[in-house]
DSSP file (Angstrom, degrees, kcal/mol; ACC not computed):
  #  RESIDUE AA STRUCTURE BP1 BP2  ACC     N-H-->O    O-->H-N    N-H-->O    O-->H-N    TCO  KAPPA ALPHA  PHI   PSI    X-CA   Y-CA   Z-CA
    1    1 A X              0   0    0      0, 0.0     2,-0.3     0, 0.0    67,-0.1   0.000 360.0 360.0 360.0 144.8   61.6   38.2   53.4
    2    2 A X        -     0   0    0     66,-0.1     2,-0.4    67,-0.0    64,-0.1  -0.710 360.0-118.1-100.7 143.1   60.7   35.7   50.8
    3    3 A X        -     0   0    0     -2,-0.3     2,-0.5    62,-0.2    -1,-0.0  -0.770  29.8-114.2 -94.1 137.5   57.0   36.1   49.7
    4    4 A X    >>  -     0   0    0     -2,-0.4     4,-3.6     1,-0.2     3,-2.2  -0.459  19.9-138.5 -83.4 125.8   55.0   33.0   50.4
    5    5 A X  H 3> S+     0   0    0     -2,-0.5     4,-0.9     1,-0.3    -1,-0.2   0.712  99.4  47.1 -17.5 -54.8   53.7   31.1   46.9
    6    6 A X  H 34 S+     0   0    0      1,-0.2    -1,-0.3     2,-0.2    -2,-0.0   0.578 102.5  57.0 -84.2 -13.0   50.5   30.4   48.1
    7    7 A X  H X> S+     0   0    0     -3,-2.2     4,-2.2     2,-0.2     3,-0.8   0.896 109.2  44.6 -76.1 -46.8   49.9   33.4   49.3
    8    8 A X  H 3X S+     0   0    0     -4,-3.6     4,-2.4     1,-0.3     3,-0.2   0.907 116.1  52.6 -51.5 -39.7   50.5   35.3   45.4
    9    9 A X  H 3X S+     0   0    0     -4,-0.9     4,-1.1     2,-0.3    -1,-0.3   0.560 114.3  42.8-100.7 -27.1   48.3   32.2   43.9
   10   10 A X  H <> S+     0   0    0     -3,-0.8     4,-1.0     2,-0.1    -1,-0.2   0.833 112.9  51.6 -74.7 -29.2   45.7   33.1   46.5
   11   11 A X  H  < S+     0   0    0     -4,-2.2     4,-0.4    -3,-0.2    -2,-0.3   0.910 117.3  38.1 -61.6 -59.9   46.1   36.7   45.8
   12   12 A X  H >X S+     0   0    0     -4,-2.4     4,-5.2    -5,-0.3     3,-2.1   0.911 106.6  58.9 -82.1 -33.5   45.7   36.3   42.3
   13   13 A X  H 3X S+     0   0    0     -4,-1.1     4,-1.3     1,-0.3    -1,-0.2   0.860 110.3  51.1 -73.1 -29.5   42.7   33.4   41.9
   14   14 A X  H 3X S+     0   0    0     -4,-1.0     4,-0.7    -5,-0.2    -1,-0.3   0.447 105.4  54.4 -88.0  19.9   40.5   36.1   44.1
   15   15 A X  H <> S+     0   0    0     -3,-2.1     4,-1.4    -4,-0.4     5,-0.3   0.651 108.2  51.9 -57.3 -60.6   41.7   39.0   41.2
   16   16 A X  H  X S+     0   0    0     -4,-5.2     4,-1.5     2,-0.2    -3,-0.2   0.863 109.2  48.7 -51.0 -28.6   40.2   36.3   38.9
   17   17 A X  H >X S+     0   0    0     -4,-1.3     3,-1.6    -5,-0.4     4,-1.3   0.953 110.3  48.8 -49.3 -73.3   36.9   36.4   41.1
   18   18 A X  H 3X S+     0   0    0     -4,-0.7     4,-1.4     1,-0.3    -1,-0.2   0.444 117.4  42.1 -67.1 -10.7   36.6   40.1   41.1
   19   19 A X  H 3X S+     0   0    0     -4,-1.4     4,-1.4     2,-0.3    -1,-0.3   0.861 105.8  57.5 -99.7 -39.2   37.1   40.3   37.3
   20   20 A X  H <X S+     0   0    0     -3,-1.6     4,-1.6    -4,-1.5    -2,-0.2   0.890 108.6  48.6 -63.4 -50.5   35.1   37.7   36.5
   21   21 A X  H >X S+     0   0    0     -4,-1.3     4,-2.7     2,-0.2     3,-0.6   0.997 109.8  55.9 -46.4 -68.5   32.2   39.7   38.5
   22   22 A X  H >X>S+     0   0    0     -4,-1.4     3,-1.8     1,-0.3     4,-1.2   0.812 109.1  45.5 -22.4-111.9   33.3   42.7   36.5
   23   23 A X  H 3X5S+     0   0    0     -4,-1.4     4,-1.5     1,-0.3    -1,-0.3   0.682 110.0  51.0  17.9 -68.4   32.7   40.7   33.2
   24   24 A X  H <<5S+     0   0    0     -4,-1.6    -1,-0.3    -3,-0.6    -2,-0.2   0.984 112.3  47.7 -62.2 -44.5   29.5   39.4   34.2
   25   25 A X  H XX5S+     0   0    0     -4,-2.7     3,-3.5    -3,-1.8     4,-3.0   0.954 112.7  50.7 -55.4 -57.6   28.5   43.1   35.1
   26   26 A X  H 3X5S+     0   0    0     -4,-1.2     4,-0.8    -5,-0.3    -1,-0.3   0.897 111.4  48.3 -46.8 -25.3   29.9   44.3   31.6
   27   27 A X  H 3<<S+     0   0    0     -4,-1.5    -1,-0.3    -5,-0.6    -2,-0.2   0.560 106.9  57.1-102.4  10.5   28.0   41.8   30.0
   28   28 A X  H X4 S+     0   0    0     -3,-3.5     3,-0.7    -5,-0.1     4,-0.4   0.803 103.5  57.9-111.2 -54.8   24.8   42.6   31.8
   29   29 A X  H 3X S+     0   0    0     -4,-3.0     4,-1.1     1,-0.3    -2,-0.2   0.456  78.3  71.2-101.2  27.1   24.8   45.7   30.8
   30   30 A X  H 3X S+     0   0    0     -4,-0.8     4,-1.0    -5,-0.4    -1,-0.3   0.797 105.0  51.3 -84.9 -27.8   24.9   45.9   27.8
   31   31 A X  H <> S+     0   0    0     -3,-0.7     4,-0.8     2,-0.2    -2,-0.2   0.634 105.3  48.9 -45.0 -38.4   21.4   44.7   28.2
   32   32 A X  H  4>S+     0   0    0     -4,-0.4     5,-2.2     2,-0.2     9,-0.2   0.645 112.9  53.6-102.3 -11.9   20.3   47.1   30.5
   33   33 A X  H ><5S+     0   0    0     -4,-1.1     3,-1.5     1,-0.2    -2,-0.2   0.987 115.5  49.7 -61.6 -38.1   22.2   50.2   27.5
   34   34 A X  H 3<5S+     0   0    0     -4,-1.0    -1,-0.2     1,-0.4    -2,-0.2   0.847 115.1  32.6 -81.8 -60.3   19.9   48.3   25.2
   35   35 A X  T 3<5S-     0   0    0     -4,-0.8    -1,-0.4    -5,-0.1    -2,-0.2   0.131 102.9-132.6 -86.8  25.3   16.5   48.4   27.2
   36   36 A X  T < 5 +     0   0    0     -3,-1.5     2,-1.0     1,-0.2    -3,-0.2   0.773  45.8 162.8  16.4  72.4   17.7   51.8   28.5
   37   37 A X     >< -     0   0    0     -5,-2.2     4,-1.0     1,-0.2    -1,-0.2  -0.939  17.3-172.3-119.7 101.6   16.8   50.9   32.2
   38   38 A X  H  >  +     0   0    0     -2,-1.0     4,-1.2     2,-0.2    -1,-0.2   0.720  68.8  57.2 -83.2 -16.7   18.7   53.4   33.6
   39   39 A X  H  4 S+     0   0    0      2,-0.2    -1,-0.2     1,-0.2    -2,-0.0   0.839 104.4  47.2 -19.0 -61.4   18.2   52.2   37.1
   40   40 A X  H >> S+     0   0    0      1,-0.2     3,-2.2     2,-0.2     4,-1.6   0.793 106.4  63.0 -82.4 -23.9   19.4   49.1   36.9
   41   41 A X  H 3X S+     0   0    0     -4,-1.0     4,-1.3     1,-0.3     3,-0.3   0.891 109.9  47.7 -77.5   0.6   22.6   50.9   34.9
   42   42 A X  H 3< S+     0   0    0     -4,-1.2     4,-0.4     1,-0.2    -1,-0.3   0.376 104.3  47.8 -88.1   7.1   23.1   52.6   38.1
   43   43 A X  H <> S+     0   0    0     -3,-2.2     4,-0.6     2,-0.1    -1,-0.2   0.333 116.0  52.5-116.4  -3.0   23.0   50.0   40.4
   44   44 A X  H  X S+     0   0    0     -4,-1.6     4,-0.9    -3,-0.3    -2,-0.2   0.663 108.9  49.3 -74.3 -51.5   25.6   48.2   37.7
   45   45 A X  H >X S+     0   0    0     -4,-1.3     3,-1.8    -5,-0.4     4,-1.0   0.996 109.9  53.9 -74.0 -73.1   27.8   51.2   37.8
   46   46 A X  H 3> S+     0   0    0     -4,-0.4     4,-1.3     1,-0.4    -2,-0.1   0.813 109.1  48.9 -15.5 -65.3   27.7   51.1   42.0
   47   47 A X  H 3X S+     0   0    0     -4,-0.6     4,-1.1     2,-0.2    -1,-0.4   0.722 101.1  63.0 -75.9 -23.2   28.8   47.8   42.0
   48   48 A X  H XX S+     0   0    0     -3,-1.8     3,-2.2    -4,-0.9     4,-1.6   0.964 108.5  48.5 -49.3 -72.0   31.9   48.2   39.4
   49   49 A X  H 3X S+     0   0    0     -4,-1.0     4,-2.4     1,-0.3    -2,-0.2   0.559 103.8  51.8 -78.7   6.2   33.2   50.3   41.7
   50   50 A X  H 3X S+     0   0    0     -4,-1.3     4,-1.1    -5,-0.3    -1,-0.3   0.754 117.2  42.1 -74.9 -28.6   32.9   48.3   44.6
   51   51 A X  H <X S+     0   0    0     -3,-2.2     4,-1.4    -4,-1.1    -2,-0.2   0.921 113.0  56.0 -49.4 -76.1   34.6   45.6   42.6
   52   52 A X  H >X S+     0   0    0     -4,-1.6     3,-3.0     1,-0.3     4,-2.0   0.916 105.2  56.2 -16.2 -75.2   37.2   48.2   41.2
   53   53 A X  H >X S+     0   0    0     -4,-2.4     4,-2.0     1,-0.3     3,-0.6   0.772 110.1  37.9 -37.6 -48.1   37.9   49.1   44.5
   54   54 A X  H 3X S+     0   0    0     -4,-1.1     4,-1.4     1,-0.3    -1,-0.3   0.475 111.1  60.8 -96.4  14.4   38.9   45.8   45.7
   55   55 A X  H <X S+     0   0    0     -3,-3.0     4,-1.3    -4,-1.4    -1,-0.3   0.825 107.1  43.6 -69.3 -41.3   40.6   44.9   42.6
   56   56 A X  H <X S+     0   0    0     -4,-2.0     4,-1.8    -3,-0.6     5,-0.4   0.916 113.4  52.9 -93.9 -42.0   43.1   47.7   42.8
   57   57 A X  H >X S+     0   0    0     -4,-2.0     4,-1.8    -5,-0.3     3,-0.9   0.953 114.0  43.3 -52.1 -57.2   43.5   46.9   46.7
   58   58 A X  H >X S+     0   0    0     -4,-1.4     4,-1.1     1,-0.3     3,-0.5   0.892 112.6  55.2 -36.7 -59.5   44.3   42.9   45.7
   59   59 A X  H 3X S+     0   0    0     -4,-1.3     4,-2.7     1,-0.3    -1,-0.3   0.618 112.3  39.0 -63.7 -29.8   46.5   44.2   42.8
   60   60 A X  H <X S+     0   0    0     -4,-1.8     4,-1.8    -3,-0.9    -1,-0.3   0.770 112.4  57.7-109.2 -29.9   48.8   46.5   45.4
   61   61 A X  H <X S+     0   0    0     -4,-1.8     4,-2.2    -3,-0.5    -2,-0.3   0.945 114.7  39.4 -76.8 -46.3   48.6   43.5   48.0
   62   62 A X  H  X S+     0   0    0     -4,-1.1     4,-1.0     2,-0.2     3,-0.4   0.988 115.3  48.0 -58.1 -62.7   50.3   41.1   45.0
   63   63 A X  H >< S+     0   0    0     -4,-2.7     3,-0.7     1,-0.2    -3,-0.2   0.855 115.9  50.4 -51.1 -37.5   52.7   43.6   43.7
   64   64 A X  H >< S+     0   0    0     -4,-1.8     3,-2.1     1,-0.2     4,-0.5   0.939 110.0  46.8 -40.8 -64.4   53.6   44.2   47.4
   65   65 A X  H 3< S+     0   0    0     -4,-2.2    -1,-0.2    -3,-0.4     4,-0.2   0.654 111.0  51.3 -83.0 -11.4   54.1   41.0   48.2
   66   66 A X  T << S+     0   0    0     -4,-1.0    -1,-0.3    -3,-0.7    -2,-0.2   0.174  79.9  98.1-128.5  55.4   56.2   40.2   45.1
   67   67 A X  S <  S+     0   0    0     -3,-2.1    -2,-0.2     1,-0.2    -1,-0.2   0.649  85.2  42.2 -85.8 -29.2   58.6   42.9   45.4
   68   68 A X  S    S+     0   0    0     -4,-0.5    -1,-0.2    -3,-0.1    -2,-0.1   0.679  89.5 106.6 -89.7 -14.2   61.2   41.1   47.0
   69   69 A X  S    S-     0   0    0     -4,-0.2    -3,-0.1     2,-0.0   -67,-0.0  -0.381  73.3-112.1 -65.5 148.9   60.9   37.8   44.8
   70   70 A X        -     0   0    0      1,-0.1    -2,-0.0     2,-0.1    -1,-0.0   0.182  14.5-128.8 -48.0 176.2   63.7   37.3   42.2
   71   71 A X  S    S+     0   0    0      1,-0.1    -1,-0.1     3,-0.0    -2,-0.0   0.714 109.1  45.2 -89.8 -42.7   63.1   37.5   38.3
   72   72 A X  S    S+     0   0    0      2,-0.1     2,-0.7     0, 0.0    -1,-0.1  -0.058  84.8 115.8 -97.9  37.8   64.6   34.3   37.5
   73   73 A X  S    S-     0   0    0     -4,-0.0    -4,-0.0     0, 0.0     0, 0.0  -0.884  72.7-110.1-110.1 122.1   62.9   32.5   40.4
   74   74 A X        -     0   0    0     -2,-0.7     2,-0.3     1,-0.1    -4,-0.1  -0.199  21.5-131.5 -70.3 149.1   60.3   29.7   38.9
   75   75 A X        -     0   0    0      1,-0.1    -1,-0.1     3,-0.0     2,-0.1  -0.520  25.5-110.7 -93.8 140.4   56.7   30.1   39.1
   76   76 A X     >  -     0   0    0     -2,-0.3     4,-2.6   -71,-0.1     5,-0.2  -0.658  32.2-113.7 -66.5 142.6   54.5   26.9   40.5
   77   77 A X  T  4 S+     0   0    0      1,-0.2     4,-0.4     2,-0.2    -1,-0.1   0.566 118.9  58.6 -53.2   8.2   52.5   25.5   37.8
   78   78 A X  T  > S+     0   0    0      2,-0.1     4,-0.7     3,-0.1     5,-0.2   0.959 105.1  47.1 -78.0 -71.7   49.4   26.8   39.8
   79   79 A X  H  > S+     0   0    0      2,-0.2     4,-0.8     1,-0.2    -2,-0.2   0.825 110.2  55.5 -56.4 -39.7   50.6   30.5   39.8
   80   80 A X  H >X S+     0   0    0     -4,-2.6     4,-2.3     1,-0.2     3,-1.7   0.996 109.8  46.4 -59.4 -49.2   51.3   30.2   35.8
   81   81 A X  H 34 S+     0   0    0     -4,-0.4    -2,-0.2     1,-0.3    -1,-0.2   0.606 114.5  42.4 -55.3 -21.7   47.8   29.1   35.3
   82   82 A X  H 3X S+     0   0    0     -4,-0.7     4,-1.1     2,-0.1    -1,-0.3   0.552 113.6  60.2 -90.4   3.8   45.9   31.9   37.5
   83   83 A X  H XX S+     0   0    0     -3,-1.7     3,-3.0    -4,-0.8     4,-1.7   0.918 115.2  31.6 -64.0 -82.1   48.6   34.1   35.8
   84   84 A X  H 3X S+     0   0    0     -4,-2.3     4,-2.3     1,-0.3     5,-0.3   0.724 114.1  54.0 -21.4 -44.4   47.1   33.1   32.7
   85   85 A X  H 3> S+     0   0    0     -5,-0.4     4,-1.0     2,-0.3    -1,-0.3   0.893 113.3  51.0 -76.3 -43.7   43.5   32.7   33.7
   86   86 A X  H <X S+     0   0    0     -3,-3.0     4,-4.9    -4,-1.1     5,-0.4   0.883 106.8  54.8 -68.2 -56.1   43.9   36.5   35.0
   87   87 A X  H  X S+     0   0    0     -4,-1.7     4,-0.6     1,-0.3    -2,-0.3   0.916 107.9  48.6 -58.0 -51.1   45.3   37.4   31.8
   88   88 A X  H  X S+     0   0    0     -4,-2.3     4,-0.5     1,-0.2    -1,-0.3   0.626 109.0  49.0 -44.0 -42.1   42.2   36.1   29.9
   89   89 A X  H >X S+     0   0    0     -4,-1.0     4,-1.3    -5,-0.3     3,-1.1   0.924 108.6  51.1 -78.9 -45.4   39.6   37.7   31.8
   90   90 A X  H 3X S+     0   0    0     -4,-4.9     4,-1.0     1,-0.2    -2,-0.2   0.702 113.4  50.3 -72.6  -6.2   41.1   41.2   31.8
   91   91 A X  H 3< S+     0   0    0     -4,-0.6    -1,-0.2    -5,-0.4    -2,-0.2   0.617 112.3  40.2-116.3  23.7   41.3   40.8   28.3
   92   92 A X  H <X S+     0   0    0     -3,-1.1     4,-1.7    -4,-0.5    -2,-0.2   0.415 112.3  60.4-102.1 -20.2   37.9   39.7   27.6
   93   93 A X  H  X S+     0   0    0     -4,-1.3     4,-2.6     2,-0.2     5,-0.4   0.906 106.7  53.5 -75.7 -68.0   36.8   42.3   30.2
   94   94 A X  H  X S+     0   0    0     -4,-1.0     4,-2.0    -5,-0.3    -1,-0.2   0.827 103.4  45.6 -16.4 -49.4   38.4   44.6   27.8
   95   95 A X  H  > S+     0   0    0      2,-0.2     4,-2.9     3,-0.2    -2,-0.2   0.982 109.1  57.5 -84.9 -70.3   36.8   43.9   24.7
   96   96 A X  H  X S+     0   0    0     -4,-1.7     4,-0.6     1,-0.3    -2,-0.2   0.673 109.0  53.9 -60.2 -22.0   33.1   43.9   26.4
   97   97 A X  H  X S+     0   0    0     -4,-2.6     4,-1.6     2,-0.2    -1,-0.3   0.963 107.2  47.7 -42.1 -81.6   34.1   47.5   27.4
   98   98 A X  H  X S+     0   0    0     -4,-2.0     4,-1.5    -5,-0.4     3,-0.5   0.799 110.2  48.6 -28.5 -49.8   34.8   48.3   24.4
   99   99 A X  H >< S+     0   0    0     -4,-2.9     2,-2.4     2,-0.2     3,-1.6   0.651 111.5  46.1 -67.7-118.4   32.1   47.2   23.0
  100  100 A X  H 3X S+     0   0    0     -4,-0.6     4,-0.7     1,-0.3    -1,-0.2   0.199 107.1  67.8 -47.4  -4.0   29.6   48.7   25.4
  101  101 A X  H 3X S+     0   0    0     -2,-2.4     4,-1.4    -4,-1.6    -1,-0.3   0.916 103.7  42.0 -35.5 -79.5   31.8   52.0   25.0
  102  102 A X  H <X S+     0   0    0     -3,-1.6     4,-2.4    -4,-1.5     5,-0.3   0.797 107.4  60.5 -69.0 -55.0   30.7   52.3   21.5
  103  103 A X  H  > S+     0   0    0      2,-0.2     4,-0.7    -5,-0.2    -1,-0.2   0.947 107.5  46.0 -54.2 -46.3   27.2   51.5   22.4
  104  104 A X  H >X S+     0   0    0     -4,-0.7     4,-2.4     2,-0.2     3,-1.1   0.945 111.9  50.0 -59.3 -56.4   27.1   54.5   24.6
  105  105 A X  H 3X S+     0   0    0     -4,-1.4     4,-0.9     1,-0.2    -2,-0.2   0.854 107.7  56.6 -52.2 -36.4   28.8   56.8   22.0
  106  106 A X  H 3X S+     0   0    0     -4,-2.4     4,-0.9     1,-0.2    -1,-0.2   0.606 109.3  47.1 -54.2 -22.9   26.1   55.5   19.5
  107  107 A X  H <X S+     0   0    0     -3,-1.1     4,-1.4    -4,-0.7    -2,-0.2   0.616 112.8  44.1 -97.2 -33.2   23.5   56.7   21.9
  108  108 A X  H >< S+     0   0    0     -4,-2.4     3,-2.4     2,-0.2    -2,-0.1   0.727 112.1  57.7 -67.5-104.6   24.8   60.0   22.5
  109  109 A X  H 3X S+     0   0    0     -4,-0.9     4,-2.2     1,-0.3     5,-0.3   0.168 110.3  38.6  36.4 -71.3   25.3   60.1   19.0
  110  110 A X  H 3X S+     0   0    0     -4,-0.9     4,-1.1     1,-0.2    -1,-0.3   0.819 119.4  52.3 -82.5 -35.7   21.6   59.5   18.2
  111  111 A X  H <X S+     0   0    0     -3,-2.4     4,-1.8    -4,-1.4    -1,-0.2   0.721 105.1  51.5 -11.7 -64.1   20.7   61.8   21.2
  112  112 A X  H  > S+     0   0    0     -3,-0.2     4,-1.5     2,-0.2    -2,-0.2   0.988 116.0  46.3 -47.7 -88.2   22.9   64.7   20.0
  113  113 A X  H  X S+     0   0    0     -4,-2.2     4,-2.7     1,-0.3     5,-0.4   0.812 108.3  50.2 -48.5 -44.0   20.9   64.2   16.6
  114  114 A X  H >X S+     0   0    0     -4,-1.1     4,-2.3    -5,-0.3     3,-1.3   0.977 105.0  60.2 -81.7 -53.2   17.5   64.0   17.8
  115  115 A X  H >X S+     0   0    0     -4,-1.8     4,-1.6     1,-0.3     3,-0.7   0.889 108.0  47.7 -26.3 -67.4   17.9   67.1   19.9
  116  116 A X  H 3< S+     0   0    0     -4,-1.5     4,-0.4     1,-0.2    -1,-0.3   0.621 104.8  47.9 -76.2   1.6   18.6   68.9   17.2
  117  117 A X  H <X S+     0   0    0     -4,-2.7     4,-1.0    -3,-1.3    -1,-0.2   0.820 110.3  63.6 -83.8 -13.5   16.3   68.2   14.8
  118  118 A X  H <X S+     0   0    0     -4,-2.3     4,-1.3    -3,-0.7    -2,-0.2   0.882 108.4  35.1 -52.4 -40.4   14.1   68.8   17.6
  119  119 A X  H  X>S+     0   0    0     -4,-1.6     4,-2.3    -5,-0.3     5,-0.7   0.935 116.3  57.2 -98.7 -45.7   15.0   72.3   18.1
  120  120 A X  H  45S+     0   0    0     -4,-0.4    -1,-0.2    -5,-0.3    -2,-0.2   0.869 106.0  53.0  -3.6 -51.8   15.4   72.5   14.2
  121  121 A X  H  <5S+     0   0    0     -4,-1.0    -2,-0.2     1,-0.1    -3,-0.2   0.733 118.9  31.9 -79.4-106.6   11.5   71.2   13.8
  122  122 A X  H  <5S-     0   0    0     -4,-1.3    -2,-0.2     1,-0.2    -1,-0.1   0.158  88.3-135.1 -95.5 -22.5   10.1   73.7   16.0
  123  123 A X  T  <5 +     0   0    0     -4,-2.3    14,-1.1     1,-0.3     2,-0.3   0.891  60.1 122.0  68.2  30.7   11.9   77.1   16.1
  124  124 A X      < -     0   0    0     -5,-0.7    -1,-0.3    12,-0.2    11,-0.1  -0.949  63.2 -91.2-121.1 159.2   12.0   77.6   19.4
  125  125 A X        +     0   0    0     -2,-0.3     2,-0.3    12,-0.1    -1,-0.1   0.167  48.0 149.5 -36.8 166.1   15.0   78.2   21.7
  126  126 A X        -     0   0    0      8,-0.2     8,-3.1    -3,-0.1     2,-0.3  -0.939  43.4 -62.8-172.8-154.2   16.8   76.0   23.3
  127  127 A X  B     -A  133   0A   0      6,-0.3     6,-0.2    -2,-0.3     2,-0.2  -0.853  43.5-142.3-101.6 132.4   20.2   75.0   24.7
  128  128 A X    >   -     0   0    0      4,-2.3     3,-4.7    -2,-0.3     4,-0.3  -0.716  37.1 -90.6 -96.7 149.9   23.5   74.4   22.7
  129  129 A X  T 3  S+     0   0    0      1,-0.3    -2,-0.0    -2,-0.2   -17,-0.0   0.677 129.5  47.0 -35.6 -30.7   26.3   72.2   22.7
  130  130 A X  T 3  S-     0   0    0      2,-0.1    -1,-0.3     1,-0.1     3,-0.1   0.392 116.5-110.5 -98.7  14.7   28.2   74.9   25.0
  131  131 A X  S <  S+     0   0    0     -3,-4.7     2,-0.2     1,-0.3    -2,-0.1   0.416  78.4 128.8  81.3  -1.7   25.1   75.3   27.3
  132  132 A X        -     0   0    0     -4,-0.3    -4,-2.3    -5,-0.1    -1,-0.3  -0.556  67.0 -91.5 -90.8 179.9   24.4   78.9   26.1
  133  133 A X  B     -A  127   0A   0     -6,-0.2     2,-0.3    -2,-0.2    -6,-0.3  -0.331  34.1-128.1 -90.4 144.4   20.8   79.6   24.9
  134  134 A X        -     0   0    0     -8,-3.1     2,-0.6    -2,-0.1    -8,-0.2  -0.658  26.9-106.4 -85.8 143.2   19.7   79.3   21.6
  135  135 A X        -     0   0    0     -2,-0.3     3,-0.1   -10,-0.1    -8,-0.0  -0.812  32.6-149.3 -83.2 123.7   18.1   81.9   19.9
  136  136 A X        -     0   0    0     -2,-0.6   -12,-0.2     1,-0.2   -13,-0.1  -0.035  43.4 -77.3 -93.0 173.2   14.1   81.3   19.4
  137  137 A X    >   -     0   0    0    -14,-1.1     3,-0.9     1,-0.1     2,-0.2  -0.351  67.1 -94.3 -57.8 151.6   12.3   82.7   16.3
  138  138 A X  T 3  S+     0   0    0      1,-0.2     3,-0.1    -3,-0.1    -1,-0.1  -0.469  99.5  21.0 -76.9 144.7   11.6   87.0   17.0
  139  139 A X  T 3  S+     0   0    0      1,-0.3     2,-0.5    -2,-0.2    -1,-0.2   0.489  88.1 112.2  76.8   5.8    8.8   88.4   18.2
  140  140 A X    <   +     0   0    0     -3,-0.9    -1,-0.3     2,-0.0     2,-0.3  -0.943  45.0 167.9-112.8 119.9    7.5   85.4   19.9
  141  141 A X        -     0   0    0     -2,-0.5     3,-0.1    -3,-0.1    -3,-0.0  -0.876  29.0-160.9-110.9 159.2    7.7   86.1   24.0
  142  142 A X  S    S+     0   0    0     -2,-0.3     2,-0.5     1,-0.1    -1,-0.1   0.578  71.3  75.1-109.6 -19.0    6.5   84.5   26.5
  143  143 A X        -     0   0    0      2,-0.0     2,-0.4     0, 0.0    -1,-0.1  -0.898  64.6-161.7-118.8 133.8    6.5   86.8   29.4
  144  144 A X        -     0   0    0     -2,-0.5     2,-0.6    -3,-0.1    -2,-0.0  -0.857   7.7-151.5-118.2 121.5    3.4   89.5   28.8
  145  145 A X              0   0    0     -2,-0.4    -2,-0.0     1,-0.2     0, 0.0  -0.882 360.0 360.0-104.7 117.2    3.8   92.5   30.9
  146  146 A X              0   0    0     -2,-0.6    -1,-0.2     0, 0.0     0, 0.0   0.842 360.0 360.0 -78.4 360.0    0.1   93.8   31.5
């Protein structure tokens, strides 16, 4: 069965939606790393994967549907241009990852660091990178048995 044209070029200008939401979302939060409103980055995150989801589902409905077209069978100018238009967004989607990637490692980073000067400063236990117990200064307890 020959896959209908309009159908792939429909297929693919709603990929361009969902990415283009994706995008916006990336770009949103980096705003919300920034003002650390962790709320909002969870109601950000929610809505990626609802996006995700129906991204991957579109994606599997296009590759489906052009598994029996040829290779050497010409593309409408329509289809090249959401080709394109597709290509652009996932690779601007990309980049603002990236970016907001690196903002999150910078923030552990500074996290990481301030925890331990914390526990540094004060000489009391705490918790270590591997989750075991720190040792606190000796001879200081807390639990008094009268």
């Amino acid at each position: 069965m020959q896959p209908n044209p309009v159908d792939l070029v429909a297929l693919l200008e709603a990929e361009i939606e969902i990415y283009q939401g994706l995008l916006k979302l990336a770009l949103e939060k980096q705003k919300v790393l920034v003002d650390g409103d962790i709320d909002r980055l969870e109601k950000i995150t929610a809505a990626e994967d609802f996006l995700l989801r129906k991204a991957m589902a579109l994606s599997r409905q296009r590759e489906e549907r052009q598994e029996g077209r040829g290779t050497e069978e010409a593309i409408s100018p329509r289809e090249a241009k959401a080709r394109a238009q597709l290509l652009e967004v996932g690779q601007e989607l990309r980049r603002v990852n990236e970016l907001n990637g690196a903002m999150i490692d910078r923030f552990l980073g500074y996290i990481n660091f301030s925890l331990a000067l914390s526990l540094r400063g004060t000489g009391s236990g705490g918790y270590g990178n591997t989750g075991g117990v720190l040792p606190g200064p000796a001879g200081k307890r807390y639990n008094r048995v009268v």
